[in-house]
C-alpha positions as CSV (number, residue, x, y, z in Angstrom):
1,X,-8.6,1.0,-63.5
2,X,-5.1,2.2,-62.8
3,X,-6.6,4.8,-59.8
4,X,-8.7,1.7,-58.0
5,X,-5.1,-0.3,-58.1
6,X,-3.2,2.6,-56.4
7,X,-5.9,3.3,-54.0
8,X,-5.9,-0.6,-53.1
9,X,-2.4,-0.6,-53.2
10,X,-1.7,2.0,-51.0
11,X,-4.6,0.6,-48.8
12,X,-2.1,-2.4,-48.3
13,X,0.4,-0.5,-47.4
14,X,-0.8,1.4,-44.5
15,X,-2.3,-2.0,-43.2
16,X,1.6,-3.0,-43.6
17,X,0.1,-6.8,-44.6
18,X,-1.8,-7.1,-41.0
19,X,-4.2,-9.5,-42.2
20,X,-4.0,-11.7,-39.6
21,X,-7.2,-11.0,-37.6
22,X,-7.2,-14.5,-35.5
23,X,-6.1,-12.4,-32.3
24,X,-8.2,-9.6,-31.4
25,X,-6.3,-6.4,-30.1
26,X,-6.4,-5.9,-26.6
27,X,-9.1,-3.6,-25.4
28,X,-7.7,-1.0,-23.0
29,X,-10.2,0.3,-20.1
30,X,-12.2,3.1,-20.6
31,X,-10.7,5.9,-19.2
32,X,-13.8,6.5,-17.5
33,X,-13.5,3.2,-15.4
34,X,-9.3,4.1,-15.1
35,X,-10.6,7.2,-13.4
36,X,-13.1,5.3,-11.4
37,X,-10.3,3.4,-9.7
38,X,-8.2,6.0,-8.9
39,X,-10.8,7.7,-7.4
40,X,-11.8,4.5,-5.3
41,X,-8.1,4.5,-4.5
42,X,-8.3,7.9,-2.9
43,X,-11.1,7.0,-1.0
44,X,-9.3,4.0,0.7
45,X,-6.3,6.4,1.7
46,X,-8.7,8.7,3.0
47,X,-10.7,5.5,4.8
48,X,-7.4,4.4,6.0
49,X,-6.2,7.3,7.7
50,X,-9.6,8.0,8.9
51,X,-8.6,5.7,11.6
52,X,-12.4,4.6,11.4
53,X,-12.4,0.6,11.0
54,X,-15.8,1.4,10.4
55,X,-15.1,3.6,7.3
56,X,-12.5,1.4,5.9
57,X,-14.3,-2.2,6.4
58,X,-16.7,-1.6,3.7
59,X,-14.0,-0.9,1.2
60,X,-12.4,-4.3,1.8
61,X,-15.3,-6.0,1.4
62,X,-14.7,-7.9,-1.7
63,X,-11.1,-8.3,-0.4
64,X,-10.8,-10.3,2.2
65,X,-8.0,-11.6,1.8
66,X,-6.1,-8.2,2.9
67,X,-9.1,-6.9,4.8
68,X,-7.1,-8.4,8.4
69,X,-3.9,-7.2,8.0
70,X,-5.6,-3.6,6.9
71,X,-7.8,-3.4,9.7
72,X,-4.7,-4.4,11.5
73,X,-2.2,-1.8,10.2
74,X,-4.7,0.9,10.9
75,X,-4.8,0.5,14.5
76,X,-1.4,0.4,14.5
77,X,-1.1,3.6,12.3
78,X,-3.3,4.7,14.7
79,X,-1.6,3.9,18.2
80,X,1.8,4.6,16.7
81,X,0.3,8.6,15.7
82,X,1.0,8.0,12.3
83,X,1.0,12.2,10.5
84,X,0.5,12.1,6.8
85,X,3.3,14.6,5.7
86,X,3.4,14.3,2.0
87,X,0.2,12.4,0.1
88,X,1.4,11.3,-2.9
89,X,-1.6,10.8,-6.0
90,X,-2.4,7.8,-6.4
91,X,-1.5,6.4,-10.3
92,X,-1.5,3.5,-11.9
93,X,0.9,1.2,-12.6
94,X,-0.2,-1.3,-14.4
95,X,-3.6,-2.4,-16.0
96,X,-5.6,-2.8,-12.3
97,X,-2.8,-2.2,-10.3
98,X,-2.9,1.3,-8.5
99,X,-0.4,2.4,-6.0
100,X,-0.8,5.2,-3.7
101,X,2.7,6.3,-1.8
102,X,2.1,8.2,1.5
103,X,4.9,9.6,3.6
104,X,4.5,9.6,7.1
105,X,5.7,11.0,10.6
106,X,5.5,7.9,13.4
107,X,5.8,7.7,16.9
108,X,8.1,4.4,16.8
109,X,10.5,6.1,14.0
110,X,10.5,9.0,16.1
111,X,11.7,6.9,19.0
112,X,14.9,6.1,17.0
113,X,15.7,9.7,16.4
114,X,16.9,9.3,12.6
115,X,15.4,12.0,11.5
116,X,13.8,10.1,8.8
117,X,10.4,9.6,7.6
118,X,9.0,6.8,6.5
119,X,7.4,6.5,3.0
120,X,4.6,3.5,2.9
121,X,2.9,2.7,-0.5
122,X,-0.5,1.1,-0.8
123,X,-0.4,-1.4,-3.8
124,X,-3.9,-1.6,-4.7
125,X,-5.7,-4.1,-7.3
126,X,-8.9,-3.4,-9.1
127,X,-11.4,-6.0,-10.7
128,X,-14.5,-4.7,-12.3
129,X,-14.3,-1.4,-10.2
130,X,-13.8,-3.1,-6.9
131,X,-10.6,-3.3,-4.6
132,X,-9.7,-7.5,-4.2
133,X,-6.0,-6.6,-2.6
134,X,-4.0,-4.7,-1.2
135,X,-0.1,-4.9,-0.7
136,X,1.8,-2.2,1.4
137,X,5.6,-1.8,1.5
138,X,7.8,0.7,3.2
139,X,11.2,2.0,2.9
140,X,12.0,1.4,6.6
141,X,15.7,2.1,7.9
142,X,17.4,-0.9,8.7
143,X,18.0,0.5,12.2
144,X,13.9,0.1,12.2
145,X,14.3,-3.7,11.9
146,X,17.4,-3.7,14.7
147,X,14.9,-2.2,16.7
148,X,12.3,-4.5,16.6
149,X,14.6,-7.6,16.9
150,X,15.8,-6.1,19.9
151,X,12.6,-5.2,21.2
152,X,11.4,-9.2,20.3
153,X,14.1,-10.3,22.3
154,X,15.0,-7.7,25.4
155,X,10.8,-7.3,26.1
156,X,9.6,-10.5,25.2
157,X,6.6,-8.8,27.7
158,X,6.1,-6.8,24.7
159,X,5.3,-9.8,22.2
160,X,3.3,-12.4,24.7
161,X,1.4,-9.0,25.6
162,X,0.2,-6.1,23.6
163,X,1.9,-7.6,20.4
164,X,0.5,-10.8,21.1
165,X,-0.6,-12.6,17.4
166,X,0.3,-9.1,15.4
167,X,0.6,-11.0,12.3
168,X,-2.2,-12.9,12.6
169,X,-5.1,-11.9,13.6
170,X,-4.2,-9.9,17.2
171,X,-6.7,-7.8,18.6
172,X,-5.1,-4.8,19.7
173,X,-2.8,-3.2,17.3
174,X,-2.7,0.2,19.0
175,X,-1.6,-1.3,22.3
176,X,1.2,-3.0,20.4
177,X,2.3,0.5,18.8
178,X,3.1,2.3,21.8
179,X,4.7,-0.8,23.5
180,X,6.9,-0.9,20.1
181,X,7.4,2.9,20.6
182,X,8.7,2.4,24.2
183,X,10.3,-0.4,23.4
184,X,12.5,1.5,20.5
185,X,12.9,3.8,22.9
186,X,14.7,1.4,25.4
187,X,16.8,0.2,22.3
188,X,17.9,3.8,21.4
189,X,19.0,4.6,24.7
190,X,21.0,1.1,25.2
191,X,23.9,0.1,24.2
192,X,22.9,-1.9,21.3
193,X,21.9,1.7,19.8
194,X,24.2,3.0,17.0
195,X,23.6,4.7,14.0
């Protein structure tokens, strides 16, 4: 009697009184489909700087949402010579949120002679082992942003041309890079320019 007490007892103890069993515990994913989604992630770097529409398209098809500004940014990598210098992995940050940082050379940072490269991360989201979004930051140089004010203002040729509906929808985002790129040029070599 005394040992099936103890045994029960101690029983108790270990479950520290969790007897509350109205909330189930939260399931994590499989590491199986965690390694899924990175691996998908990969893929969409190497889609993106494929510089192939073609090869990136497909993985934004079930988010379209992001799939415009994507498309978008590519052809702008593209035009602006983007030069992957440092490929971070991809990792995740949070449960379906993967982010992949990429550090690049560019044409239009090269323009402002900083000496700096830019690092751009892709922020993707996962739902049942598909990409639905895609967020991407930078840690441009505030003399980056100078730039293209100037740029907006000095070459408004620039904008109503090449750069015509960048942010929504434009249809040639290469064009529009190596205006920009000229155009940071101008600003570098003006007066405006100081670092």
């Amino acid at each position: 009697m005394f040992r099936r007490f103890a045994a029960s007892s101690v029983l108790l103890i270990l479950l520290g009184g969790c007897t509350d069993v109205s909330e189930p515990l939260a399931t994590p994913e499989p590491p199986d489909a965690v390694s899924a989604d990175l691996s998908k992630a990969e893929a969409f770097i190497d889609a993106f700087y494929s510089f192939d529409p073609e090869r990136l398209r497909p993985m934004l098809a079930a988010a379209p949402e992001s799939a415009q500004s994507l498309l978008y940014y590519q052809g702008w990598a593209e035009g602006g010579n983007y030069k992957v210098l440092e490929r971070g992995a991809c990792a995740v940050d949070d449960k379906d949120l993967i982010s992949c940082p990429i550090t690049v050379q560019d044409d239009p940072v090269l323009a402002l002679k900083t000496g700096f490269n830019v690092t751009d991360t892709f922020t993707l989201t996962f739902a049942n082992g598909e990409i639905v979004k895609v967020e991407t930051s930078s840690n441009d140089q505030p003399i980056y942003y100078e730039a293209r004010a100037w740029v907006e203002r000095e070459m408004p040729e620039v904008m109503a041309g090449p750069c015509k509906d960048r942010g929504a929808g434009g249809t040639t985002p290469g064009d529009c890079a190596r205006a920009m790129t000229e155009g940071y040029r101008r600003f570098a070599a003006s007066d405006a320019y100081s670092l």
